[in-house]
ZAMARMAR-439783 format. One record per residue: x, y, z of N, C-alpha, C in turn. Coordinates in steps of 0.02 Angstrom, whole numbers, plus 50000, padded with zeros to 5 digits. Atoms other than C-alpha are relative to their C-alpha. Last residue first. Layout:
BEGIN
XYZXYZXYZ ...
***
This chain:
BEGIN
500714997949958496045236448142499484995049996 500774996750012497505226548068499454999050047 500585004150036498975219448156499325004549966 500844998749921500425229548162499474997649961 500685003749999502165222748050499555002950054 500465000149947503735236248023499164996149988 500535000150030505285232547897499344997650066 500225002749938506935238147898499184997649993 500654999149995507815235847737499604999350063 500525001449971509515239247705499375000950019 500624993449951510785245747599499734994150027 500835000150009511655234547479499475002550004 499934996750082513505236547490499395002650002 499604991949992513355225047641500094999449926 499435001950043511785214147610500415006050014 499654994550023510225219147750500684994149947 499675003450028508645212847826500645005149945 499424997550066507975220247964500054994949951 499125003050006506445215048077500445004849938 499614997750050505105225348159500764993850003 499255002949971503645216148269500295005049921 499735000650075501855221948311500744997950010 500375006250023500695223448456500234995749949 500595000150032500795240448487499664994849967 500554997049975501895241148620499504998349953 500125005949967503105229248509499455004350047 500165006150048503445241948379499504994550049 500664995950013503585256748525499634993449953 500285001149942504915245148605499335002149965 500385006649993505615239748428499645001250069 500285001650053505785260548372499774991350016 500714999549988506645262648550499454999149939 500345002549934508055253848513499415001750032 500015006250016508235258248342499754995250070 500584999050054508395277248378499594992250007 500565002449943509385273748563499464999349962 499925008449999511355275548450499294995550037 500085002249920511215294448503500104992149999 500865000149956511675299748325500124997550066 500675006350020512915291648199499555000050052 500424999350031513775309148134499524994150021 500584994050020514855313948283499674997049975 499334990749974516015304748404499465002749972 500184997149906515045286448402500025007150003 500584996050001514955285648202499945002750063 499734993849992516835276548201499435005550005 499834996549952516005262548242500315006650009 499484996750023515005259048101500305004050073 499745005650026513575246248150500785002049962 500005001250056513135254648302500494996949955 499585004250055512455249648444500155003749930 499264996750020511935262148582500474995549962 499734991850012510425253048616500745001050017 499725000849923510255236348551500085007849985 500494996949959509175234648389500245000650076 500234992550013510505231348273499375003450044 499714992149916511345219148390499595006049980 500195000849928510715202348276499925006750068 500794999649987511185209948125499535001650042 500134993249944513085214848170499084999450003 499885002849930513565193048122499815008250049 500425005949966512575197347949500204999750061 499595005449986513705214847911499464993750023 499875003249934512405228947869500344993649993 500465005749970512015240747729500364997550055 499695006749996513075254247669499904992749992 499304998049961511755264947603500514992049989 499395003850044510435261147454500595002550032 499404991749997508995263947587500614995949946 499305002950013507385252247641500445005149976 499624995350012505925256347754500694999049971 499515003750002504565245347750500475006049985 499594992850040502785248947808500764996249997 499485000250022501625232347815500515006549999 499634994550013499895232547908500874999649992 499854997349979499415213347920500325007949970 500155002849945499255199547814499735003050088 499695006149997500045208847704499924994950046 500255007049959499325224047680500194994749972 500485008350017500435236747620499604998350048 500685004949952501445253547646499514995649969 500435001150035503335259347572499374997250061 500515001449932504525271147634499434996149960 500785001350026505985272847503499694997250058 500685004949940507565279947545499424999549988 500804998950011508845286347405499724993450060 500355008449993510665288247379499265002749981 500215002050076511395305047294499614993950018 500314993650049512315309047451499904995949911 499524993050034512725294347554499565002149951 500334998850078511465283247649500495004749985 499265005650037512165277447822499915000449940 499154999249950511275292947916500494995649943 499744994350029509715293647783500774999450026 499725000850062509355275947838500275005949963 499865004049983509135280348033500374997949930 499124996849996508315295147999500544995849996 499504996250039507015284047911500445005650001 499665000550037507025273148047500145002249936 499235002749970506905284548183500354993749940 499364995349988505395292548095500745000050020 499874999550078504425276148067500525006949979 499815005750034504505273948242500365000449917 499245000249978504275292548289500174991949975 499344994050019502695293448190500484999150014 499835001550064502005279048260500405002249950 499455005849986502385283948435500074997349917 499544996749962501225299648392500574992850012 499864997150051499815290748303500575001950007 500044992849998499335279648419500495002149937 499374998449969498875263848340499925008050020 500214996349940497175254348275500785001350039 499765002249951497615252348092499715001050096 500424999849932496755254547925500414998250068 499425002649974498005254747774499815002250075 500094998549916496945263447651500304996050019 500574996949976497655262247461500115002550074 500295005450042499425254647425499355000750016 500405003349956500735267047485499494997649931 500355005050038502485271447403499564998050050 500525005149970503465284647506499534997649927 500705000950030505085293347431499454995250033 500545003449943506535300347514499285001449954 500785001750019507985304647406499584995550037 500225008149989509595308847496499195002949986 499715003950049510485325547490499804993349977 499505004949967509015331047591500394999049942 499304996750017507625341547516500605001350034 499804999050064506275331047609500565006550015 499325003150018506225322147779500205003449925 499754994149949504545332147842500844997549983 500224992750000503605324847706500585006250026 499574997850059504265307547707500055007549988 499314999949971503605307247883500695001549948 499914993149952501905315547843500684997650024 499944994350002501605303047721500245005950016 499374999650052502115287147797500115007349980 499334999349959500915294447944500664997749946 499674994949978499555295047821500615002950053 499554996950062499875278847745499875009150004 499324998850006499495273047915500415001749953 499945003750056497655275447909500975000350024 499644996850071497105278348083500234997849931 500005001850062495885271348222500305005349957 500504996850024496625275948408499954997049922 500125004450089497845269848503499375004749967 500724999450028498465280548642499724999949942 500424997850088500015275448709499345001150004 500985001550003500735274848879499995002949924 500094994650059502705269848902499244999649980 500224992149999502685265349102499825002549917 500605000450022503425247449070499485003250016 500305002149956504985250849164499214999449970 499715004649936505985246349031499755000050057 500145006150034504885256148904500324995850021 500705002050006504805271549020499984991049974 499995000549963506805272349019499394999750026 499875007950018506895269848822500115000350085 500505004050025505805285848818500254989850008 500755000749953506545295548950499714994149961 500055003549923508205290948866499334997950036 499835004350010507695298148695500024995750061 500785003750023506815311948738500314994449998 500245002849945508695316748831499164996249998 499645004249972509525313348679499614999150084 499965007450004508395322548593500084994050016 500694999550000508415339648693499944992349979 499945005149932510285336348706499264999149994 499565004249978510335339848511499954996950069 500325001050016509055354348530500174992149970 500685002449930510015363248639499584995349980 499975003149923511295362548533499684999450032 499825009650022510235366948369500554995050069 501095004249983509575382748488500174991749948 500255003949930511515387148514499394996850020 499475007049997511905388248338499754996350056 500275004150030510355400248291500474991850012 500575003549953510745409448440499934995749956 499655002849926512525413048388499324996050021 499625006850057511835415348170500164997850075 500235004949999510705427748251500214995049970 500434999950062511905439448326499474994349992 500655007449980512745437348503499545003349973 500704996749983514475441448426499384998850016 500475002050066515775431948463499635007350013 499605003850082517465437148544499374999849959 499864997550024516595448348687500374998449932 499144996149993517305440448833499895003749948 499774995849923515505435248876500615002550011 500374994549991515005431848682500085003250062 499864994450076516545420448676499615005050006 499504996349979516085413048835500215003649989 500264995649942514375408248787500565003250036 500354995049985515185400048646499545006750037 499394995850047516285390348693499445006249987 499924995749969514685385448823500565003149988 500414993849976513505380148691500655003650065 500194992850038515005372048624499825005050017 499254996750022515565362948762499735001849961 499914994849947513835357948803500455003250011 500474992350002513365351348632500145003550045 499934994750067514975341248622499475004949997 499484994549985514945334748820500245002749946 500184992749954513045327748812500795005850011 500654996450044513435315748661500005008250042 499544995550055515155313248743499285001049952 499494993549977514495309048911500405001549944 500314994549967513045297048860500415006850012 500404996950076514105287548719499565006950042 499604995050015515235286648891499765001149932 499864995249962513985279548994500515005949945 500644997650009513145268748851500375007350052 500094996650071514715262348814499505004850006 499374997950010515045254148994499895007549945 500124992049949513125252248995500515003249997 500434995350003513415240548855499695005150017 499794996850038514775231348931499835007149949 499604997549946513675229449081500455003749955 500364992949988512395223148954500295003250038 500204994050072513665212548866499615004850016 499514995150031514125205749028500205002149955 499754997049945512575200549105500615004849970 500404993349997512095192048940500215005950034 499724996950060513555180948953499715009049973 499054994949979513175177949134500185003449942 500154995749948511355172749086500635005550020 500114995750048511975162948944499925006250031 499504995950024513155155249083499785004449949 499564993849938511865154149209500365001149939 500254995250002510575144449063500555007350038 500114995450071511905132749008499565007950017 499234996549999512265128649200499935002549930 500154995449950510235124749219500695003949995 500564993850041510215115449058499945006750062 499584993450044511665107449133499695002649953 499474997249972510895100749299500255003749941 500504995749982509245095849190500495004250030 500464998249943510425083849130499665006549985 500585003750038511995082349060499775001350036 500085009550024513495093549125499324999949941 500635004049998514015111249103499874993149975 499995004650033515585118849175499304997649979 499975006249966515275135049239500024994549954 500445011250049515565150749191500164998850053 499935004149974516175170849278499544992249975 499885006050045516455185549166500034991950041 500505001250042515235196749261500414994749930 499865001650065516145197849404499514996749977 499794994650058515505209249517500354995549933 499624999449983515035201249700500425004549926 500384997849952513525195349658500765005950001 500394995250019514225186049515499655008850018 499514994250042515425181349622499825003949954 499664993949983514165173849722500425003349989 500434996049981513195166449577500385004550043 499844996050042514885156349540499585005249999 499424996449981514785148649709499955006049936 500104998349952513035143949688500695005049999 500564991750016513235138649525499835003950055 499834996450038514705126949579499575005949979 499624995849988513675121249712500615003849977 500494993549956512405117249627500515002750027 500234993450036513605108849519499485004450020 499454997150012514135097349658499945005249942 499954992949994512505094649706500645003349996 500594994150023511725082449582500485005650039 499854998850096513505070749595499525006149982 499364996250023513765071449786500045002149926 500054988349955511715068849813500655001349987 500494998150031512105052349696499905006750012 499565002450079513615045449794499435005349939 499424994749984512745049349942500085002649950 500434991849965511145040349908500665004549984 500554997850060512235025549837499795005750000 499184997450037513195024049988499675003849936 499714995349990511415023350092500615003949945 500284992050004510825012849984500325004750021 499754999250083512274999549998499405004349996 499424995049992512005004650194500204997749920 500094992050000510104999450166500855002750007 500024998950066510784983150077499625009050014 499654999250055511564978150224499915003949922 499454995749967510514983050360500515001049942 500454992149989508994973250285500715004850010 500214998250075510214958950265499855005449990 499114996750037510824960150449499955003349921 499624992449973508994960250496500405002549975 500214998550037508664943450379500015009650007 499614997650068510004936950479499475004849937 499594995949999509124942250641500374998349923 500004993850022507784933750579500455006250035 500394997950073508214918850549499945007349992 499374997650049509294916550705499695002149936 499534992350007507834922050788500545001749980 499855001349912506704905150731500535009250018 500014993550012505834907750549500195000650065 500274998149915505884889050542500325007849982 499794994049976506024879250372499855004650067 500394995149963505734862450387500535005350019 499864993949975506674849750290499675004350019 500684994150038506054831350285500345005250024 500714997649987507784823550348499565004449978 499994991949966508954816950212499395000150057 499675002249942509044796250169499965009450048 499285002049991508774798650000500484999650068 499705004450027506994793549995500705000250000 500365001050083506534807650108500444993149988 499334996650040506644803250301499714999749946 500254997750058505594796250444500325004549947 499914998350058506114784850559499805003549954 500114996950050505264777350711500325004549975 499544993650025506074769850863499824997549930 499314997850059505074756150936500165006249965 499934997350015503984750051102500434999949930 499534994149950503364734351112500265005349961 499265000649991501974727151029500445003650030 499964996650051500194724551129500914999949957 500395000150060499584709751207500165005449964 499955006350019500794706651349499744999649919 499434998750015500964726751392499994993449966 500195003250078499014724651432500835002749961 500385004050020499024722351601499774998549919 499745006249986500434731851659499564993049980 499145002550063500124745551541500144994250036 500215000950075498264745051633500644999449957 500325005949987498914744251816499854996649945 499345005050009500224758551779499614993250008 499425001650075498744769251717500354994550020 500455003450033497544764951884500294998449919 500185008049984498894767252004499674996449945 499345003750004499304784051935499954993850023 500104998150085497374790051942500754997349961 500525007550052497354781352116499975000949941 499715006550010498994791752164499494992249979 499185000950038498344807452099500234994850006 499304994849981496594806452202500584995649945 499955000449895494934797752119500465004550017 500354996649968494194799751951499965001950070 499804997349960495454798151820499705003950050 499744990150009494504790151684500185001950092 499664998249942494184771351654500185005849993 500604996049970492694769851520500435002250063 500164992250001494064765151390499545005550036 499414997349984494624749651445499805008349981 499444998550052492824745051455500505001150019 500225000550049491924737051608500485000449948 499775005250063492424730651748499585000549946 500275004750034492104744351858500094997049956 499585005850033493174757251961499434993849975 499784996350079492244770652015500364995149960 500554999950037491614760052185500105001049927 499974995850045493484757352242499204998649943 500675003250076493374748352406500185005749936 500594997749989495234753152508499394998049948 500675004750044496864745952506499375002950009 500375007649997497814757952614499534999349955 500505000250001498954774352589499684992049986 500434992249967500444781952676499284998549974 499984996549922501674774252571499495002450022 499984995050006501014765452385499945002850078 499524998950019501184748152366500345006950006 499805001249955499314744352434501105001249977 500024996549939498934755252308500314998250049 499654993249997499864747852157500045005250068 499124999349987499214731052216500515004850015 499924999949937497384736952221500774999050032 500244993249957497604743152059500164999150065 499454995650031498244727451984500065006250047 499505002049961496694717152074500605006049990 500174998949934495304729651994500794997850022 499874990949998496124726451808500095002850097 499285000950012496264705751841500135008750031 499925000249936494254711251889500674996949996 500124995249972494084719751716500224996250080 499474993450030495044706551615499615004250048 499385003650000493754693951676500505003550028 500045002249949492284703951677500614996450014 499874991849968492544709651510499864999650068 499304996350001492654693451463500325005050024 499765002949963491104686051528500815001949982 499865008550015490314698151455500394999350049 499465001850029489814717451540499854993349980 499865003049974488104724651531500824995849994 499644993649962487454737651430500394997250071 499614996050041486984726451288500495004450043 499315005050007486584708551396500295006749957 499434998249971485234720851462500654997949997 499495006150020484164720951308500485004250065 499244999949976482814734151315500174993850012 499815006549940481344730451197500635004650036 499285005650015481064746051089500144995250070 499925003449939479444759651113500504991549976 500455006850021479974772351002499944995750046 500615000549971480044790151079499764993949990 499825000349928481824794451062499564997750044 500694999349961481514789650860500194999350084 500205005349959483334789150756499405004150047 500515004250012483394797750603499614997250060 500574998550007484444812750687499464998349976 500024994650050485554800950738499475005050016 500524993750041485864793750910500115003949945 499954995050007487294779850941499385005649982 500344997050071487294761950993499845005650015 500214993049959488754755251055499365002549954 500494996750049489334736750975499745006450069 500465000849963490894727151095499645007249970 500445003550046492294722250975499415000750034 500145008449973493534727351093499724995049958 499135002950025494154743150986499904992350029 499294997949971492304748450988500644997250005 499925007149963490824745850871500675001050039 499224997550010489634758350824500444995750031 499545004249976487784754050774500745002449993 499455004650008486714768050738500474995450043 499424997449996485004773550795500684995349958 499384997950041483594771250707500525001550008 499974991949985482314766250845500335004049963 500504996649962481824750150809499875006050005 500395001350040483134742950686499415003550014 499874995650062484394750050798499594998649949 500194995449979483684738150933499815005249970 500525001749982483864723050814499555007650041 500475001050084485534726150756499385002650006 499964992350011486134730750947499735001149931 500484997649941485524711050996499915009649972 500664999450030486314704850834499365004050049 500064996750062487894714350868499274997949973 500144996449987488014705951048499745005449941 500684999249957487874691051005499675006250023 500615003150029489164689650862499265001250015 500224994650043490214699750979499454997649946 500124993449952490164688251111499695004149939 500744998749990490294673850989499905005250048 500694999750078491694680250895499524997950019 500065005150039492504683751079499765001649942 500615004050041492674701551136500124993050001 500305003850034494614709051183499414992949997 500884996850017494564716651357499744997349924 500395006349972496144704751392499365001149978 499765005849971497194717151264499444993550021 500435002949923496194731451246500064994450009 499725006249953497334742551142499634997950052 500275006250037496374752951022500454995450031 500615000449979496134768151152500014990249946 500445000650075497934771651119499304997450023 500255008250006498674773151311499395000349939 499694999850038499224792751357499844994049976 499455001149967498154791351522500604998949920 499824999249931496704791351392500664997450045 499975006549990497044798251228500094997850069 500445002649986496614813851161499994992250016 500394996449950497874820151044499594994050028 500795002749986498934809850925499645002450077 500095003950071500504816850839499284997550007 500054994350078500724831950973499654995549938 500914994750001499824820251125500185005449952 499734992650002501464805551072499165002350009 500414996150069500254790051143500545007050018 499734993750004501414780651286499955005549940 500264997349929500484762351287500415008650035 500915000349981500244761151112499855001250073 500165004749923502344764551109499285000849991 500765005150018502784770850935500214994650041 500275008149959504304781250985499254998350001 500384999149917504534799750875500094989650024 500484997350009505604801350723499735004250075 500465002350028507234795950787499485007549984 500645000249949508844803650832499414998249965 499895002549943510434798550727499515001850062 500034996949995509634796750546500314999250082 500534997249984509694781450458500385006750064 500005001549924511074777350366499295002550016 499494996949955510754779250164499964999850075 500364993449959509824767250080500665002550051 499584994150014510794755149969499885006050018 499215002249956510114737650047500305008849968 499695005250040508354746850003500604998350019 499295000150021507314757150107500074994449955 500405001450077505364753150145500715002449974 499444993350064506304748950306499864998449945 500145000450060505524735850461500265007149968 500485005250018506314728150602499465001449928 500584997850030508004734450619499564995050017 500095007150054509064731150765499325003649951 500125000050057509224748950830500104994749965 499165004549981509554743051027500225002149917 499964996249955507564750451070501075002749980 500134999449921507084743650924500445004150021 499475003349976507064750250743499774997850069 500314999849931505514755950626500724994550027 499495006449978506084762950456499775000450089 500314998449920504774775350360500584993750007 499535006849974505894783150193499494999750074 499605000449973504344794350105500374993250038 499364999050010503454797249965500445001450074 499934993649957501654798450088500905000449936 500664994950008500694784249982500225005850013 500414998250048501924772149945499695006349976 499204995550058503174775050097499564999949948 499764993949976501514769950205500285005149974 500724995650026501004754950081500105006550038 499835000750078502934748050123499265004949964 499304996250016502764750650308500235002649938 500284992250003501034742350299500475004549986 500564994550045501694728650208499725005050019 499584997250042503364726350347499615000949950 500054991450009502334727150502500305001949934 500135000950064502084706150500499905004949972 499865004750031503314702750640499705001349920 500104997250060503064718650738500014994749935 499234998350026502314711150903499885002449927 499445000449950500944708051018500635002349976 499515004349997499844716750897500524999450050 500335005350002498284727850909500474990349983 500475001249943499134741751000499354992149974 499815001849933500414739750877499755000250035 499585005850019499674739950712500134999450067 500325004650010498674755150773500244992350009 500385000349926500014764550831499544994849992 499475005049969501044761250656499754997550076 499835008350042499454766850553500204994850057 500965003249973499084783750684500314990849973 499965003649921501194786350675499304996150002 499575007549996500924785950470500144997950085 500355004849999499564798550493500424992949986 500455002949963500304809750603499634993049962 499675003249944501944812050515499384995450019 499635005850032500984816750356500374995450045 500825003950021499834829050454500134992649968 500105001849923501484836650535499364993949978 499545007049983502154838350345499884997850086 499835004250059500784846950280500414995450046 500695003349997500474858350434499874992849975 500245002349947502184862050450499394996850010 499395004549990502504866650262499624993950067 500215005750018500844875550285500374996249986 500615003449969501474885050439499594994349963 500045005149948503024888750360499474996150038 499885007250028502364894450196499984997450035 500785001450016501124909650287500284990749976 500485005549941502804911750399499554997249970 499765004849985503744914650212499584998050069 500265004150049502294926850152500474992650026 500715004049994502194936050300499904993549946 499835003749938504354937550326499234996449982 499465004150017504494944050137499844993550053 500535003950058502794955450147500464993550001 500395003249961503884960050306499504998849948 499985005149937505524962450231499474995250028 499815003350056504874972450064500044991450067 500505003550027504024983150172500174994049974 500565003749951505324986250279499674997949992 499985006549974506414987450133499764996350042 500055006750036505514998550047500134992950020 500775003050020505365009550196499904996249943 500215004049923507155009550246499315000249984 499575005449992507475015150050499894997050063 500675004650042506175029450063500424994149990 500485002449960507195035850228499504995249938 500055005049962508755034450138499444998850045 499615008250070508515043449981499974996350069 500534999850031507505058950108500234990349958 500465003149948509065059650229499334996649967 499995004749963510165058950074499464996750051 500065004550057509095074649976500264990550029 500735000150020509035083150141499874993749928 500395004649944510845081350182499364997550008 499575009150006511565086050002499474994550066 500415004550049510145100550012500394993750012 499554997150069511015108250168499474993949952 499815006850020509955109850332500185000249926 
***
């Protein structure tokens, strides 16, 4: 699977999970509104229908509905307008400049057809506060209230009084179950009213039945003239339907008639309710959809930009691979073009050390093909008899041999120190005896070689690599030193073991500085052929340097000579 695809698949799966989340914290928090929206404004409906129900189950008509109407809109900010059946108005907390009313109503405020969303619990749908004929007298109730007073005085229960005006009395937890209290049967007994109105009730019924196919007038024990509210649906379907239509027909006179309710804000709009219904949320789907395919693009767009220089470095790697070593890349911003800076230093590198082997092969094959052409001019000469094989022949051919001899110490040694094989063996020494012993073995030279040391000069190094260090660079300065110069070896503490090897030769170019420790560099090219050595001195002198813990730098002025100069930490 290709990074572009991976990096996309990855961008767009955490994008479909934000938004899912995002969606459904989106969807919970809007249902959590809708419901109290709904709640709120169902609770606000209900209690202006309760008001208007009221009013009308206790009125034949709407005639004097227009202060509650007005205290309604007060309390709830809202337009209430009550029309008939025909929309004649009858009452509107509006003003002549109110906007139309609305073309389907609220709900219908009928007392004898209770909405059961706005007002639950009501028998045969019929407001419990409509009791028409069943309405009390003031002396009934008068009489009856002092009688339930009196009881309730006895036993503690409460007095409760019902839509008739006829007193109930109720059990607290004050009230005594054990007191001994008169009974009063004029309490649980009907009036002469409720007797009235209840046996009108009976007749009605019996009408409906006898009205009804298939079934006859019959006694109806369950049926008693009592409350309007003690009637409950206790017989078969068509006596429980007999017994409603008997009661709207009996108390339709006393209550008001139906009307078409209104409810709107002040400017005439309907209350708005949001609904989370499936057009909702399919658009909120589409949305979702939408803004993941503007991710998606995005994603792309993004993975096309990171991996288009991958795959430039990629490509250019395999040509790398493949042999060219002069091969770039463009480099952006970013982390992307710290990564294309690094390939191309990398590449650059690549082909200075390639170049460098280049050199190295043929510094290798003309070091090794002047001593071995000699030694074997020679060896021919004495085998045909031209030379003689005196000791001036051997003495030539043992400095040839002794020439590759170097060249091949040399190698081994800078072919150990690349594979990190070169073994030392440190040991405590002074190092102003190794200055010593190197100036020593460098004398009566056209070139003055002097050491300067500064007492003891304690070190823990091997002795043997040390030597050759400090040996390679003062061959090293003798080489570019002309006759009559002078090389000075000096040793310090300085923080550290100090030796410094400087020379009144050529000296060194600033932009060749940098290279002087590369093998097979040198800083006079014409030196390759004969007098400037294997070119590996310098290069192995910083491996051995750095084995031991230490660092050599140069510093040089052309004209000037130069100064190399070796740091190891003290013992």
């Amino acid at each position: 699977m290709s990074l572009l695809f991976r990096f996309f698949a990855v961008s767009l799966l955490i994008a479909a999970s934000s938004i899912a989340v995002t969606a459904w914290l989106a969807t919970q928090a809007t249902t959590g509104s809708i419901r109290q929206e709904r709640g709120e404004a169902l609770a606000t409906d209900a209690t202006i229908y309760d008001r208007l129900l009221g009013y009308a189950a206790a009125n034949p008509g709407w005639a004097g509905v227009q202060s509650t109407v007005d205290a309604l809109a007060a309390g709830t900010g809202r337009r209430i307008a009550l029309t008939g059946w025909d929309r004649t108005p009858i009452a509107d907390s509006g003003d002549a400049g109110s906007p139309p009313l609305p073309v389907d109503p609220t709900v219908v405020v009928d007392p004898l057809h209770v909405n059961p969303v706005l007002k639950p619990g009501g028998v045969d749908e019929i407001d419990p506060r409509a009791v028409g004929p069943f309405a009390l007298t003031q002396r009934e109730r008068d009489d009856l209230r002092a009688r339930a007073d009196a009881i309730a005085a006895c036993d503690g229960r409460t007095v409760v009084v019902q839509p008739n005006g006829r007193p109930t009395l109720v059990p607290t937890r004050a009230s005594s179950a054990g007191a001994d209290c008169a009974f009063d049967e004029r309490l649980n007994g009907a009036t002469a009213t409720e007797r009235e109105a209840g046996a009108a009730l009976i007749e009605l019924v019996r009408e409906c039945l006898g009205r009804t196919p298939n079934l006859k007038p019959f006694p109806m024990p369950w049926l008693a003239p009592e409350l309007p509210g003690s009637y409950r649906a206790v017989g078969s379907p068509a006596e429980s339907a007999c017994l409603a239509s008997a009661r709207r027909e009996q108390l339709r006179p006393h209550v008001a008639p139906a009307a078409l309710l209104f409810l709107t804000e002040p400017t005439g709009a309907v209350p708005p309710t949001v609904d989370l219904s499936t057009a909702g949320v399919t658009r909120i789907a589409w949305t979702a959809l939408g803004i993941l395919a503007l991710a998606g693009v995005a994603s792309w767009l993004t993975a096309n930009h990171l991996v288009r220089p991958i795959r430039a470095l990629t490509a250019a790697t395999q040509r790398m691979g493949a042999g060219d070593r002069e091969v770039r890349v463009s480099a952006a911003k970013g982390e992307i073009g710290e990564l294309a800076r690094s390939f191309n230093a990398m590449s650059a590198k690549l082909a200075d050390t390639e170049r460098q082997r280049q050199a190295l092969v043929g510094d290798v094959a003309h070091e090794l093909r002047t001593p071995l052409s000699n030694v074997t001019g020679w060896l021919e000469a004495a085998q045909d008899g031209v030379a003689a094989t005196d000791q001036r022949l051997v003495a030539l051919l043992a400095e040839e041999s002794l020439v590759l001899q170097r060249l091949v110490d040399d190698l081994h040694d800078l072919a150990q120190a690349d594979a990190g094989t070169l073994r030392l063996h440190p040991e405590p020494i002074d190092a102003a005896d190794v200055v010593e012993q190197v100036v020593a073995a460098h004398a009566n030279r056209d070139v003055t070689v002097t050491a300067r040391t500064e007492g003891e000069l304690f070190c823990v190094a091997d002795p043997v690599r040390l030597r050759q260090a400090v040996e390679n660079l003062v061959t090293n300065a003798i080489r570019y030193t002309p006759a009559g110069g002078a090389v000075s070896v000096a040793a310090r503490l300085d923080g550290g073991v100090v030796i410094e090897v400087a020379d009144t030769g050529v000296g060194i170019a600033p932009d060749d500085l940098p290279h002087v420790f590369d093998r097979f560099w040198r800083a006079d090219k014409s030196r390759s052929r004969s007098t400037g050595g294997s070119g590996l001195g310098l290069a192995i002198t910083r491996h051995l340097v750095e084995a031991h813990g230490g660092t050599v730098t140069v510093t040089s002025e052309p004209g000037a000579g130069a100064t190399f100069r070796i740091t190891l930490p003290v013992a």
